[in-house]
PyMOL Python script that loads the backbone (N, CA, C, O; Angstrom):
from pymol import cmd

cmd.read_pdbstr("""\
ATOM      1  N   UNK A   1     -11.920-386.621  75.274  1.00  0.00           N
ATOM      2  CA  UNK A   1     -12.298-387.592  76.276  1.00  0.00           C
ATOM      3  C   UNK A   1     -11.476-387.352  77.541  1.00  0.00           C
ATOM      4  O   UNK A   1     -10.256-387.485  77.632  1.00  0.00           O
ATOM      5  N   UNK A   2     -12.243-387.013  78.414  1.00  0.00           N
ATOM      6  CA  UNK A   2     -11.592-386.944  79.935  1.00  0.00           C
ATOM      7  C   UNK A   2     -11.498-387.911  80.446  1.00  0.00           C
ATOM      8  O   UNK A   2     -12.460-388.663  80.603  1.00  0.00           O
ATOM      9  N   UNK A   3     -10.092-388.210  80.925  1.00  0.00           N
ATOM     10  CA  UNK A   3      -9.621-389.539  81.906  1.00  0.00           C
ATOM     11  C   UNK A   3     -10.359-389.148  83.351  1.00  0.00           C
ATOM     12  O   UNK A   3     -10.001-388.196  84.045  1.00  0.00           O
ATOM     13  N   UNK A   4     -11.431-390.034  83.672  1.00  0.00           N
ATOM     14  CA  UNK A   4     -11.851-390.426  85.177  1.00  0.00           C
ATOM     15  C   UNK A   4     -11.869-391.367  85.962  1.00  0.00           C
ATOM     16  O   UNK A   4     -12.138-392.432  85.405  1.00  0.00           O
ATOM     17  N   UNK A   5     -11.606-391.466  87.589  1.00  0.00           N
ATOM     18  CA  UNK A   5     -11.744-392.286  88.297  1.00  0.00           C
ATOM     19  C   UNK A   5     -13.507-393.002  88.744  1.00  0.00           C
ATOM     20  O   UNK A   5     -14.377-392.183  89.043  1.00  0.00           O
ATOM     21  N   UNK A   6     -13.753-394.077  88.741  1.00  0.00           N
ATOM     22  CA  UNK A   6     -14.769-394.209  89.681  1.00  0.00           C
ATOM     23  C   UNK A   6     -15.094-394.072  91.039  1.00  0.00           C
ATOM     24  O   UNK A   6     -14.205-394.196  91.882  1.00  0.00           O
ATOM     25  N   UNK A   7     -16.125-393.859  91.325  1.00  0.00           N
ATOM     26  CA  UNK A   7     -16.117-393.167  92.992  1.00  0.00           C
ATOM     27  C   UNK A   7     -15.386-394.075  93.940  1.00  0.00           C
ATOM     28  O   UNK A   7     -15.134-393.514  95.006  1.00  0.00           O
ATOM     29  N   UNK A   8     -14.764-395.950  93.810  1.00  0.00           N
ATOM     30  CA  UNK A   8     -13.989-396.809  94.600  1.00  0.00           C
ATOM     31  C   UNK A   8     -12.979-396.152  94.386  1.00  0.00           C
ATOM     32  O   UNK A   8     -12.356-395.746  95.368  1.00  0.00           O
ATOM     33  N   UNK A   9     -12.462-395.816  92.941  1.00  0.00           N
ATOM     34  CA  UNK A   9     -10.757-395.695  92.748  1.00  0.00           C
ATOM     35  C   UNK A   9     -10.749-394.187  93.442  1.00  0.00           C
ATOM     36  O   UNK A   9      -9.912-393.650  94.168  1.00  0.00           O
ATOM     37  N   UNK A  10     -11.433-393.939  93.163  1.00  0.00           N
ATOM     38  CA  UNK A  10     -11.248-392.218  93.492  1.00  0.00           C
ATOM     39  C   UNK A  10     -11.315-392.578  95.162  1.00  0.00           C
ATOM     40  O   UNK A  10     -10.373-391.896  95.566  1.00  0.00           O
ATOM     41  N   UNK A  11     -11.703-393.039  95.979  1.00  0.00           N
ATOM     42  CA  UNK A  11     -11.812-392.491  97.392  1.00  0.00           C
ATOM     43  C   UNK A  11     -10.586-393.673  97.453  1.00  0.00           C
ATOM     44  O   UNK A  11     -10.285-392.899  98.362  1.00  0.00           O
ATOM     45  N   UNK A  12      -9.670-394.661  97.409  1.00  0.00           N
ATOM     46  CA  UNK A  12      -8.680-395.113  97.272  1.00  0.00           C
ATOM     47  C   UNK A  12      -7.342-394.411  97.382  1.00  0.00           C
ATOM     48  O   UNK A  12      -6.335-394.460  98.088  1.00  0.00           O
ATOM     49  N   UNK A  13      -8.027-393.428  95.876  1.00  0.00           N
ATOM     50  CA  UNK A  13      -6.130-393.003  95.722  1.00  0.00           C
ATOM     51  C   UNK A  13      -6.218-391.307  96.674  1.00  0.00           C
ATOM     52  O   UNK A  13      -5.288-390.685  97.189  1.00  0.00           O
ATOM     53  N   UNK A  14      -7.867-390.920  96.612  1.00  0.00           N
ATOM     54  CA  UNK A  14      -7.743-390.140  98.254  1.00  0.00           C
ATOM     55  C   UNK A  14      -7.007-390.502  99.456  1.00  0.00           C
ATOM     56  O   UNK A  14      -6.019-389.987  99.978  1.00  0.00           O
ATOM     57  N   UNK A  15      -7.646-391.408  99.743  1.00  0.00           N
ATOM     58  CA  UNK A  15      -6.744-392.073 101.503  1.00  0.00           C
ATOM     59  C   UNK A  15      -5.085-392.706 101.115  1.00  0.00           C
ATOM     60  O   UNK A  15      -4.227-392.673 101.997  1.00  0.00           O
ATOM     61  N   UNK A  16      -4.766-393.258  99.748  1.00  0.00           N
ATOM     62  CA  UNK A  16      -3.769-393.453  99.803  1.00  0.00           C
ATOM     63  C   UNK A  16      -3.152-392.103  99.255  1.00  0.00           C
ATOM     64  O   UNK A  16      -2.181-392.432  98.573  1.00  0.00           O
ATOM     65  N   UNK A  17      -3.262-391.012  99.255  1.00  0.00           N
ATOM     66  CA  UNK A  17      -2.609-389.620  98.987  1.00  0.00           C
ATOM     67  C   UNK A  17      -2.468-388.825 100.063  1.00  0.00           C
ATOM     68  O   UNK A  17      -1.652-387.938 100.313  1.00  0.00           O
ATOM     69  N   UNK A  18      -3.731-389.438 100.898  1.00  0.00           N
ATOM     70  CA  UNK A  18      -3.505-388.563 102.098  1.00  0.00           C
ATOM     71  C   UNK A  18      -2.403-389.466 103.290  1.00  0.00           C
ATOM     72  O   UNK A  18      -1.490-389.035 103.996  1.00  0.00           O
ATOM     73  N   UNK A  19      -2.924-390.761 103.138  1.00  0.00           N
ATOM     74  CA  UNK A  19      -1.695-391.141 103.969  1.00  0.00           C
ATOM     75  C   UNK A  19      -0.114-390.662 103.709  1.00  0.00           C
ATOM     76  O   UNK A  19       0.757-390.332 104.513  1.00  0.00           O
ATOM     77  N   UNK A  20      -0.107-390.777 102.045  1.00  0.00           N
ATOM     78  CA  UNK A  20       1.449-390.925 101.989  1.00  0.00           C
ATOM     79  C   UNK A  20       1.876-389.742 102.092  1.00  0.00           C
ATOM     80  O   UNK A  20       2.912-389.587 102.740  1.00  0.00           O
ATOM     81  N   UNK A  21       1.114-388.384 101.399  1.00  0.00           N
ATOM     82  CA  UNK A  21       1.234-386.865 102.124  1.00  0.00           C
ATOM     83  C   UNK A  21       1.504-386.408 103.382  1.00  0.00           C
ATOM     84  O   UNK A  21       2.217-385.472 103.742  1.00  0.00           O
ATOM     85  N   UNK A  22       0.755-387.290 104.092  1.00  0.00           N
ATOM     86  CA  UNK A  22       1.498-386.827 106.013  1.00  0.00           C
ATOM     87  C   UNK A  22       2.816-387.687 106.438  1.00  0.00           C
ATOM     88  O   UNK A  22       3.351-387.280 107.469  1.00  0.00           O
ATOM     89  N   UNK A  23       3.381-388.729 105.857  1.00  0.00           N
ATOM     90  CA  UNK A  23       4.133-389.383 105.725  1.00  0.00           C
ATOM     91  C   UNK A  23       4.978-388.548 105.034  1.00  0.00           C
ATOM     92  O   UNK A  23       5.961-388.071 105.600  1.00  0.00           O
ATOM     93  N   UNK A  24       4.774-388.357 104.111  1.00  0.00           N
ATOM     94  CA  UNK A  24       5.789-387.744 103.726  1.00  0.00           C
ATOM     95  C   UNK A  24       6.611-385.897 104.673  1.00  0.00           C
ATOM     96  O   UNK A  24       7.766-385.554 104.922  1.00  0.00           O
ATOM     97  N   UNK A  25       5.417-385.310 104.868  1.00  0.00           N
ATOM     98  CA  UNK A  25       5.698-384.079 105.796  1.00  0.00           C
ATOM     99  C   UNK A  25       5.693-384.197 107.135  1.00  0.00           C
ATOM    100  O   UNK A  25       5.724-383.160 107.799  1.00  0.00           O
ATOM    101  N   UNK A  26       5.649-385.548 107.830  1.00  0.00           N
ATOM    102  CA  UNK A  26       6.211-386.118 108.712  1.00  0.00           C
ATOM    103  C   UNK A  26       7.579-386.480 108.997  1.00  0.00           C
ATOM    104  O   UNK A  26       8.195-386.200 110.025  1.00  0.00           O
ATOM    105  N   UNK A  27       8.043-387.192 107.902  1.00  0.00           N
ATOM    106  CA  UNK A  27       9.571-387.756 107.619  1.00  0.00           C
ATOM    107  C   UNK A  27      10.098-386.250 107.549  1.00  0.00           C
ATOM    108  O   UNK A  27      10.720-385.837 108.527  1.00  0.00           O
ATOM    109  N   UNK A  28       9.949-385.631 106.752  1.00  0.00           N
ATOM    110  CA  UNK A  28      10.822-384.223 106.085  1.00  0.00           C
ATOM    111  C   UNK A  28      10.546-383.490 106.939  1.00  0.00           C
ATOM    112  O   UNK A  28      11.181-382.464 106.695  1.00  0.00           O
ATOM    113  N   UNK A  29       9.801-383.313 108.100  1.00  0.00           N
ATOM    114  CA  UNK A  29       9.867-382.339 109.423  1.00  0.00           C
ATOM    115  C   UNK A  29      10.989-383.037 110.328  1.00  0.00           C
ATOM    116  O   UNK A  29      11.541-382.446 111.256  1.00  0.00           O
ATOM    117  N   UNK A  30      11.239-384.225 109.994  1.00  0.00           N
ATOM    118  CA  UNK A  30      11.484-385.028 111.171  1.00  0.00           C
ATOM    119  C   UNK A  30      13.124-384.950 111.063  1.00  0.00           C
ATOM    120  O   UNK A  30      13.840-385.001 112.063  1.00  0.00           O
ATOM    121  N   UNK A  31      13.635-384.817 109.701  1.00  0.00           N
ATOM    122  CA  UNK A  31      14.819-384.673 109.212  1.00  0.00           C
ATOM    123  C   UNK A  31      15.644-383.170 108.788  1.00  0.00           C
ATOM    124  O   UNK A  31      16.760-382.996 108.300  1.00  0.00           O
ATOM    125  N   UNK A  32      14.996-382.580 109.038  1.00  0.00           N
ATOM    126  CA  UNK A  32      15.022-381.375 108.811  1.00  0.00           C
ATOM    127  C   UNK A  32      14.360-379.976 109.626  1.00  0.00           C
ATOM    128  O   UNK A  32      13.236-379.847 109.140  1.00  0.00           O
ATOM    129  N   UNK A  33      14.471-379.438 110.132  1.00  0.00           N
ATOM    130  CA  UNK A  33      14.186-378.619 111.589  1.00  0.00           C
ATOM    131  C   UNK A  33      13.601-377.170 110.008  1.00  0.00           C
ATOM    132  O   UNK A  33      14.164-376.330 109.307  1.00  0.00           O
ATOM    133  N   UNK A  34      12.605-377.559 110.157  1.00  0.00           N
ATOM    134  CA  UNK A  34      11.526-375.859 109.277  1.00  0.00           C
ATOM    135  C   UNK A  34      10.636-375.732 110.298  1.00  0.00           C
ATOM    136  O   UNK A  34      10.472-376.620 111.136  1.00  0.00           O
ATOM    137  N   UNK A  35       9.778-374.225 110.293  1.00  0.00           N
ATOM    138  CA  UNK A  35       9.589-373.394 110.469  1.00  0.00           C
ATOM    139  C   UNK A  35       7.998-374.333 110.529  1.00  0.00           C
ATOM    140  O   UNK A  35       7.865-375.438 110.002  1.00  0.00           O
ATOM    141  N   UNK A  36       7.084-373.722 111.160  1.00  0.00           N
ATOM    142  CA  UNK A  36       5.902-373.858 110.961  1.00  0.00           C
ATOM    143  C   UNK A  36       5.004-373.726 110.115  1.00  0.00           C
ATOM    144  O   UNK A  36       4.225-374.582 109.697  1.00  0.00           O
ATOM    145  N   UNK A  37       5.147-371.994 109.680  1.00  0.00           N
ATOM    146  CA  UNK A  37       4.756-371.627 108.576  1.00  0.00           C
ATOM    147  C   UNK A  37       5.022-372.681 106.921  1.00  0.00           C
ATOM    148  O   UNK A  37       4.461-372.623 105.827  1.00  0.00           O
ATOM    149  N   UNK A  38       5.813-373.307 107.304  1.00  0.00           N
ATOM    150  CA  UNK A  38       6.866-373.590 105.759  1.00  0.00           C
ATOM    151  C   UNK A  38       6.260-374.980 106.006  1.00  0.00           C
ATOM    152  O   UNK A  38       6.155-375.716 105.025  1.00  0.00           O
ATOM    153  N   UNK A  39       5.760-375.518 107.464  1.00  0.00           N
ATOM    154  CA  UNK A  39       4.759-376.831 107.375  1.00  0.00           C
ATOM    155  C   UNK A  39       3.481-376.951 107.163  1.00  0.00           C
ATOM    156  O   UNK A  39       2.848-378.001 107.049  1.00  0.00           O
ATOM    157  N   UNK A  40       2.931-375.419 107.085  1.00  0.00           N
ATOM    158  CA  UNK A  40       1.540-375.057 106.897  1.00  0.00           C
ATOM    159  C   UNK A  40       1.362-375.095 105.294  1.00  0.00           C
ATOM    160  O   UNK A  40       0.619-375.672 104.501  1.00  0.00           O
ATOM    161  N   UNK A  41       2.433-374.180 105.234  1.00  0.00           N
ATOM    162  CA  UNK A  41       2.507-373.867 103.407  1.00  0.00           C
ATOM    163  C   UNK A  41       2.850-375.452 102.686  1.00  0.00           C
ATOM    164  O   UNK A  41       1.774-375.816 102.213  1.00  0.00           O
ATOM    165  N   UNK A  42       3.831-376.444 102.440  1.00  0.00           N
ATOM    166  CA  UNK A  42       3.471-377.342 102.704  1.00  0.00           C
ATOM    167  C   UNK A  42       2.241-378.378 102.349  1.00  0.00           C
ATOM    168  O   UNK A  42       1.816-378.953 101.347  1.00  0.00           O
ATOM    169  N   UNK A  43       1.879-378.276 103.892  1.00  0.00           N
ATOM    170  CA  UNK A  43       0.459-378.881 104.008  1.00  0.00           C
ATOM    171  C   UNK A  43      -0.952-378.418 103.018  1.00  0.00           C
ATOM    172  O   UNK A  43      -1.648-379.257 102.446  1.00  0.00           O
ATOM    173  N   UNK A  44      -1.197-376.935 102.956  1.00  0.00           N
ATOM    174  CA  UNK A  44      -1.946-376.514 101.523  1.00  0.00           C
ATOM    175  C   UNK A  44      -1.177-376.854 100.426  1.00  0.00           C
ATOM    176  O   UNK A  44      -1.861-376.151  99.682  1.00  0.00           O
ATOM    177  N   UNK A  45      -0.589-377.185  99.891  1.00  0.00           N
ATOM    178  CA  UNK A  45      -0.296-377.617  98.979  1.00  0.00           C
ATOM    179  C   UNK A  45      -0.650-378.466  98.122  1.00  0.00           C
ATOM    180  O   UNK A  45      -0.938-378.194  96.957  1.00  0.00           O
ATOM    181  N   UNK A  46      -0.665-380.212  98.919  1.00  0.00           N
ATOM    182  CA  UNK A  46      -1.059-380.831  99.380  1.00  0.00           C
ATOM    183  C   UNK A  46      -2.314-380.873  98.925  1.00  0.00           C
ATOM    184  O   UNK A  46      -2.653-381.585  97.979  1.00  0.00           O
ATOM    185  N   UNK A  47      -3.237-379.967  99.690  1.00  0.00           N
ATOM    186  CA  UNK A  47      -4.439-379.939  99.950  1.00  0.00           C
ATOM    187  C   UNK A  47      -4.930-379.428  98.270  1.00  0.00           C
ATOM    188  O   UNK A  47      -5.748-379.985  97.538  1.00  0.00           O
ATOM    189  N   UNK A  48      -4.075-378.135  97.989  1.00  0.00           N
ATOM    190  CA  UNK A  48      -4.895-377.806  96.874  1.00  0.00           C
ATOM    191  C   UNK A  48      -4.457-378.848  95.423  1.00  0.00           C
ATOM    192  O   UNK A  48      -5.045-378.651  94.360  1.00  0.00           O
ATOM    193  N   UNK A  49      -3.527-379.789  95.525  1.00  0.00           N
ATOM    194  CA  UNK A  49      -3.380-380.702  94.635  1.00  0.00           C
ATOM    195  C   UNK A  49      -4.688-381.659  94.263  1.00  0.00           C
ATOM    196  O   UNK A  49      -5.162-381.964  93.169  1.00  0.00           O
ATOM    197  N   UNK A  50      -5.074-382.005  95.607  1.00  0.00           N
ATOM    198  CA  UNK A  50      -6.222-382.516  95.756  1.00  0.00           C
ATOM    199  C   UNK A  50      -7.569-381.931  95.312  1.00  0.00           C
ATOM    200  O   UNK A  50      -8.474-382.460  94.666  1.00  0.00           O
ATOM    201  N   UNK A  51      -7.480-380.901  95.743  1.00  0.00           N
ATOM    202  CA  UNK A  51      -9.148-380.035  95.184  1.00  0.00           C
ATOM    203  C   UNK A  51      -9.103-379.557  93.792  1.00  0.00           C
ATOM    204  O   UNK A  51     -10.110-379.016  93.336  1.00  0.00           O
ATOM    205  N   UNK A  52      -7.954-379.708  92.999  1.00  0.00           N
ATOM    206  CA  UNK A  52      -7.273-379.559  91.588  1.00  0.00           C
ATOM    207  C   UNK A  52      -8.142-380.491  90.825  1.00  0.00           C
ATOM    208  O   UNK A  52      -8.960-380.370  89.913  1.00  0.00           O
ATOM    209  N   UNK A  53      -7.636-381.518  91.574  1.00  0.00           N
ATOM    210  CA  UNK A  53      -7.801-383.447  90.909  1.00  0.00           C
ATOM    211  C   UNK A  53      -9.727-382.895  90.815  1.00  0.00           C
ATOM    212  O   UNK A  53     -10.386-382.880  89.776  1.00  0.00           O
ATOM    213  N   UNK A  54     -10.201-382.530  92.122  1.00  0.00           N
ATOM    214  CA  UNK A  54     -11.643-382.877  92.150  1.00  0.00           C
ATOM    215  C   UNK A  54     -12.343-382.004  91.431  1.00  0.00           C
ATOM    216  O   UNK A  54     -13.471-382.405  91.143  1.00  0.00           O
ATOM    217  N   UNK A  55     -11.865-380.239  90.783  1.00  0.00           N
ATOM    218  CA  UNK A  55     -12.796-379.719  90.330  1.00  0.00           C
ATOM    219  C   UNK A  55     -12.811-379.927  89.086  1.00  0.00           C
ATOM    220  O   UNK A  55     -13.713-379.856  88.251  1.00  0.00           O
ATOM    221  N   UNK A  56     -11.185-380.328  88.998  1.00  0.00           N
ATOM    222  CA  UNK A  56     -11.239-380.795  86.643  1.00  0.00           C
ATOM    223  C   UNK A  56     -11.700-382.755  86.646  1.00  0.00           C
ATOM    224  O   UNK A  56     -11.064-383.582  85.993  1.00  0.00           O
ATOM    225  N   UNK A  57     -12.848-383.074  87.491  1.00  0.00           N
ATOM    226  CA  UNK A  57     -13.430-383.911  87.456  1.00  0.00           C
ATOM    227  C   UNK A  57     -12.501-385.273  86.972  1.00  0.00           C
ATOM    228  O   UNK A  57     -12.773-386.037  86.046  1.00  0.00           O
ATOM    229  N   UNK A  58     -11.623-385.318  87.656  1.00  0.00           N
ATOM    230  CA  UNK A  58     -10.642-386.338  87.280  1.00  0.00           C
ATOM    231  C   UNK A  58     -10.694-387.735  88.762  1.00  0.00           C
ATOM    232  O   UNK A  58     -10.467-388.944  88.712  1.00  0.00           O
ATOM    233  N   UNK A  59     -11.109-386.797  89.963  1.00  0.00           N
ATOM    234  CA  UNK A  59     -11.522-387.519  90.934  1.00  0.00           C
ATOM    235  C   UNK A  59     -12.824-387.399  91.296  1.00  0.00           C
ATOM    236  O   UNK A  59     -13.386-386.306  91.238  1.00  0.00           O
ATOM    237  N   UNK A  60     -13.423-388.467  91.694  1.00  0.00           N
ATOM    238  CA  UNK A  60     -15.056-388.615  91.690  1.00  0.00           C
ATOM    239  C   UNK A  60     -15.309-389.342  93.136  1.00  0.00           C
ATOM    240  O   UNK A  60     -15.391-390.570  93.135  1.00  0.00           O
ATOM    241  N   UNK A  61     -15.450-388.552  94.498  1.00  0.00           N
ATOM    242  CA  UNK A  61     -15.238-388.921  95.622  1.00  0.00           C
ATOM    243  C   UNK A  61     -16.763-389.445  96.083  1.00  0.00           C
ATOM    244  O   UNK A  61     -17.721-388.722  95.812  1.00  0.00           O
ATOM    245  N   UNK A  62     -16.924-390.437  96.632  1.00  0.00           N
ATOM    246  CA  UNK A  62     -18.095-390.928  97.287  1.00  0.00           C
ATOM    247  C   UNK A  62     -18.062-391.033  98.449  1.00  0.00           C
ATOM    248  O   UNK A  62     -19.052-391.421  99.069  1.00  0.00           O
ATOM    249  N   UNK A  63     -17.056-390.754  98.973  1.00  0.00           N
ATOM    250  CA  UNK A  63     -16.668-390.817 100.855  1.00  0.00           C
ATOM    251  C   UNK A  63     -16.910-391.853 101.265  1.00  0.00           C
ATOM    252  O   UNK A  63     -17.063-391.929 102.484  1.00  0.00           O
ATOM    253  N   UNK A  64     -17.043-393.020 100.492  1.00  0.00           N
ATOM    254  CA  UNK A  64     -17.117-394.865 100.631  1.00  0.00           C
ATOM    255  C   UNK A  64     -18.671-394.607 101.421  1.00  0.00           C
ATOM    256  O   UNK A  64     -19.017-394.837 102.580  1.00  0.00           O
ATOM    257  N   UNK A  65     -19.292-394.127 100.447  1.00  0.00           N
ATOM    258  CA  UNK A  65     -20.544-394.114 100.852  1.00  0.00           C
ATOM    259  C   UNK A  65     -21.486-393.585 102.483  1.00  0.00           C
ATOM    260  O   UNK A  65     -22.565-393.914 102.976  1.00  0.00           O
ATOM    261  N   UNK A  66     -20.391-392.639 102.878  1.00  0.00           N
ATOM    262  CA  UNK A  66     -21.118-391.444 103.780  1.00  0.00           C
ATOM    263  C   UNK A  66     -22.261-390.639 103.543  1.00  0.00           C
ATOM    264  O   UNK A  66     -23.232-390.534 104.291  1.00  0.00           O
ATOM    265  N   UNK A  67     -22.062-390.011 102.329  1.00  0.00           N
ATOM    266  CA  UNK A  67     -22.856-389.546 102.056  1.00  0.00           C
ATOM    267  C   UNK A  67     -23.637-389.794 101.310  1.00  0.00           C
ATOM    268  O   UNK A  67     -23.327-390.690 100.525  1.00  0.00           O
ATOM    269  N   UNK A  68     -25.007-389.169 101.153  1.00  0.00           N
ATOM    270  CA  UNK A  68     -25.968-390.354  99.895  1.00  0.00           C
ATOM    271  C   UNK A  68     -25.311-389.095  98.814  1.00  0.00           C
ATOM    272  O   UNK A  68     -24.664-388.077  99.059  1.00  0.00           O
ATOM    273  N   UNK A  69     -25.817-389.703  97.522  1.00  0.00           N
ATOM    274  CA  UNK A  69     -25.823-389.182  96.230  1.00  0.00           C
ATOM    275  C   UNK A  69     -27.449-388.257  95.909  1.00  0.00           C
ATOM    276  O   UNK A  69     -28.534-388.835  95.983  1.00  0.00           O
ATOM    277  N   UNK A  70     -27.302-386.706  95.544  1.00  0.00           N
ATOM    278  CA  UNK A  70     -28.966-386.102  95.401  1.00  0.00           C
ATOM    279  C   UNK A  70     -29.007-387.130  94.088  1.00  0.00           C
ATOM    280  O   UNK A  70     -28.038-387.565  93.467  1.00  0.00           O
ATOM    281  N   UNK A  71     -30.504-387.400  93.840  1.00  0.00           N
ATOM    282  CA  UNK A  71     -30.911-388.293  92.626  1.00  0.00           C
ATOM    283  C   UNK A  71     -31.501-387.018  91.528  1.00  0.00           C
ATOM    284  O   UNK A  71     -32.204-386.032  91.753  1.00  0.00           O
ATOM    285  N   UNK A  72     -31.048-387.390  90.626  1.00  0.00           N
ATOM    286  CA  UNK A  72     -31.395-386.053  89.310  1.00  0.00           C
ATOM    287  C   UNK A  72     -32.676-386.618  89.142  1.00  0.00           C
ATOM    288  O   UNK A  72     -32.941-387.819  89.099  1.00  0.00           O
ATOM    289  N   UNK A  73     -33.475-385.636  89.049  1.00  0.00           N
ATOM    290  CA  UNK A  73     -34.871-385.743  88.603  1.00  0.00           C
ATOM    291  C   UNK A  73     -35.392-385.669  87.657  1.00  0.00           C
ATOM    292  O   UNK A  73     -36.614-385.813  87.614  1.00  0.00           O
TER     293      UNK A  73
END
""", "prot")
cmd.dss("prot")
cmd.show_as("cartoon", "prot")
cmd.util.cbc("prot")
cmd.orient("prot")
């Protein structure tokens, strides 16, 4: 049995991951003088934590309803 989010919780702990992610490499740029590269690298990180969560279907994103859903036929 795979643990999943519903498409509310899931676009939730999106925006609250992404907020606290730039927050966080905000503060730690801010305190600490790195390199660009090392804020890029970083920042994918980040990013691929996220696309991790979404392809082993653990996050189930609805974009708070941007986009429609295709209907299975």
């Amino acid at each position: 049995m795979k643990i999943r989010l519903n498409p509310l919780a899931s676009d939730i702990f999106i925006t609250i991951y992404i907020v606290v992610s730039l927050f966080v490499r905000f503060y730690f740029e801010n305190k600490t003088p790195i390199s660009t590269m090392n804020s890029l690298v970083i920042g994918v990180c980040f990013v691929i934590i996220l696309w991790a969560l979404i392809k082993l279907k653990f996050l189930n994103p609805n974009w708070f309803g941007l986009f429609r859903n295709k209907e299975k036929k």
